[in-house]
C-alpha positions in Angstrom: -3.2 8.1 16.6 0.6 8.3 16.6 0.5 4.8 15.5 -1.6 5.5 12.3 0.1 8.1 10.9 3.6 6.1 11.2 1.6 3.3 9.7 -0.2 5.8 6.8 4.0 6.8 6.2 4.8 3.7 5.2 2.2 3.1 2.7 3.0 6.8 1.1 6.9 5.7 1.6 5.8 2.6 -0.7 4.7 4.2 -3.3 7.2 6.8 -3.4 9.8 4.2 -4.2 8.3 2.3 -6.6 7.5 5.9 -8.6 10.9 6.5 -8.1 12.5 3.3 -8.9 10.2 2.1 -11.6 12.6 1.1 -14.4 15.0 -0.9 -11.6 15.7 -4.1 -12.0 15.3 -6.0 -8.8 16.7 -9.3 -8.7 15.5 -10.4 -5.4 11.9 -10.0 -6.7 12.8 -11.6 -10.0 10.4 -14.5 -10.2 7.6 -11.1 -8.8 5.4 -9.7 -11.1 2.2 -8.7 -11.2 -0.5 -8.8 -14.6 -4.1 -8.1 -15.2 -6.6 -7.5 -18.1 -8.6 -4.5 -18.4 -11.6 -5.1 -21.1 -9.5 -7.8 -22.7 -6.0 -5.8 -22.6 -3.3 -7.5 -20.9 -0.9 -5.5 -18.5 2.4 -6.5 -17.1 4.0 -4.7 -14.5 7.7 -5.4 -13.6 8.6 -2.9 -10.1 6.8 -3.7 -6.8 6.8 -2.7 -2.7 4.5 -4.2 -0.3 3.8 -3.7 3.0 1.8 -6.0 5.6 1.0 -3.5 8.9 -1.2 -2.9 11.5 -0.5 -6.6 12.7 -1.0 -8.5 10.0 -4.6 -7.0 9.5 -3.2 -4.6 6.0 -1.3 -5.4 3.4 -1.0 -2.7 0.7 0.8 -3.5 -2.8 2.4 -0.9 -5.6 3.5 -1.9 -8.7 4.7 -0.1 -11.8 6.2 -0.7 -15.5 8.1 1.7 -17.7 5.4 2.7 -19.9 4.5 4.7 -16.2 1.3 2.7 -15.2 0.7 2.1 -11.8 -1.3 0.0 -9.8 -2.3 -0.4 -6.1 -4.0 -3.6 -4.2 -4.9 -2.5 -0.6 -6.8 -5.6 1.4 -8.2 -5.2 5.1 -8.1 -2.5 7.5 -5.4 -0.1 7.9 -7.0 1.9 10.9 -8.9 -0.9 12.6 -6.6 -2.6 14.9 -9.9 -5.2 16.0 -9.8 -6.3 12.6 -8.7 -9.7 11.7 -6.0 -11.1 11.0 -5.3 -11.7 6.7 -5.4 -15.0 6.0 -5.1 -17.2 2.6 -8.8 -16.6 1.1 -10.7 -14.3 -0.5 -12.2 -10.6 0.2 -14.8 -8.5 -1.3 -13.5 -5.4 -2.1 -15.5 -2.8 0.5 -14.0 -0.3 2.8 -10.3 -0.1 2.8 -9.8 -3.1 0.5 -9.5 -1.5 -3.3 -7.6 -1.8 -6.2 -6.6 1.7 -8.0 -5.1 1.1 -11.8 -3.6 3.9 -13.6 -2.3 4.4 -17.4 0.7 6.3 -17.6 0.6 8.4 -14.1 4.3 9.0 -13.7 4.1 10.8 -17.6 1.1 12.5 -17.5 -0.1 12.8 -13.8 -2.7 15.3 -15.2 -4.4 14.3 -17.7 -4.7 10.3 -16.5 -6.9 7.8 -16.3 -7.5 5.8 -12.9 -9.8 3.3 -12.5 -10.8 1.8 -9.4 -12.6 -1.1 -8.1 -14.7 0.7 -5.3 -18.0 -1.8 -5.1 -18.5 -4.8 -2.5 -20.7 -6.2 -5.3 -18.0 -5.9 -7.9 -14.4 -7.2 -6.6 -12.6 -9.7 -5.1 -9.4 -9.9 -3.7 -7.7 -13.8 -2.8 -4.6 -14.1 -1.3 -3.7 -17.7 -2.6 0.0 -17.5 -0.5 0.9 -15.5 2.4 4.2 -17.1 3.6 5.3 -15.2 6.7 8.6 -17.0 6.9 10.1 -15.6 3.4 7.8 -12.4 3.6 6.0 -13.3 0.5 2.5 -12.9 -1.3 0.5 -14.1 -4.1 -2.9 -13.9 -5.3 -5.9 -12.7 -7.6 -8.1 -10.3 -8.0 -11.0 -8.7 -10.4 -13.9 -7.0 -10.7 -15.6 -3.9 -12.3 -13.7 -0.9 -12.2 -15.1 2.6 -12.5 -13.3 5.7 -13.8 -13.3 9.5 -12.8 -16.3 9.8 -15.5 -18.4 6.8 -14.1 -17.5 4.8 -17.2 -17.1 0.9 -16.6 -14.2 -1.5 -17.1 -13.5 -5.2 -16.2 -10.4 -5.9 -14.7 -10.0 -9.9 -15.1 -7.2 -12.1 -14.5 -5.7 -9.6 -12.1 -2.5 -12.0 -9.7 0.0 -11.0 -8.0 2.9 -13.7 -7.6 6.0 -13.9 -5.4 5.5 -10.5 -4.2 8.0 -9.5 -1.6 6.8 -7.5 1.5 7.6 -6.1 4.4 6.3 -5.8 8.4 5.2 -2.9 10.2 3.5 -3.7 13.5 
C-alpha cells in the first residue's frame, strides 16, 4: 500500500510541475512536443513531465501550453503490479489507460471543459518508441471523447514525440 501512494505522489508531483512551469522553455525536451485535433481543431502543447512506474507497467504523461490547456495520457496499470510490462504497440483505452484534455484549466479551473476518452470501444493509445536507454517516448492516440455534459468529440491525430520521462520502480 505504501508503495502505491509513493507511486500515486509522483503522478500528482507531475502534474504540479507542469501547471507550475507551463510557459518554461525546456531545452532538453526541445525536439518534445505533443499535438492533437479535437473535431478538426489542431492543438499544440509546448511543456511536458512523464513518468514510467510501477515497473515499467504505467506511464502517465502531462503536457501544457500557455493558452492554460492541459492534457493527460495515462497507459496501463498503475496499481496492478501482475500487469505487463508496456511495450511498443497499441492499447485500447479501458481501465487506467485514458486520456483527459482540458481548455484553459490553469485560467478558469471552474468553469472548464474536460473531455475524456473513457470507452474501450472508442480509444487507442500506441506507443510507436519507448527507448529505455535515453528515457524517451513517442506515440499516438485517438478516439471519441465525452465531456462533463455527455456531449461527443473526436480527438484525431493525437502523438506524442520525444517525450522525456522518468523511472519510479
Amino acid at each position: 500500500m505504501i508503495k502505491k501512494l509513493k507511486q500515486l505522489s509522483v503522478v500528482f508531483s507531475i502534474i504540479f510541475f507542469v501547471t507550475s512551469c507551463g510557459g518554461d522553455d525546456d531545452s532538453s525536451n526541445s525536439s518534445a512536443d505533443i499535438q492533437l485535433d479535437i473535431d478538426g481543431v489542431t492543438y499544440q502543447l509546448d511543456a511536458f513531465a512523464a513518468v514510467l512506474s510501477n515497473g515499467g507497467r504505467f506511464l502517465a504523461i502531462t503536457g501544457t501550453n500557455s493558452s492554460g490547456d492541459q492534457i493527460e495520457i495515462r497507459l496501463g496499470s498503475f496499481f496492478n503490479d501482475d500487469a505487463d510490462l508496456l511495450t511498443e504497440q497499441s492499447y485500447a483505452v479501458e481501465g487506467e489507460s485514458t486520456v483527459f484534455y482540458g481548455f484553459d484549466l490553469i485560467n478558469n479551473p471552474q468553469t472548464t471543459e474536460i473531455l475524456a476518452i473513457i470507452e474501450s470501444t472508442n480509444g487507442t493509445i500506441s506507443i510507436t518508441n519507448l527507448d529505455t536507454d535515453s528515457n524517451r517516448v513517442s506515440g499516438t492516440f485517438s478516439g471519441t471523447a465525452i465531456d462533463g455534459l455527455g456531449t461527443t468529440f473526436t480527438i484525431a491525430n493525437g502523438v506524442f514525440n520525444n517525450i522525456e520521462y522518468t523511472f519510479h520502480d
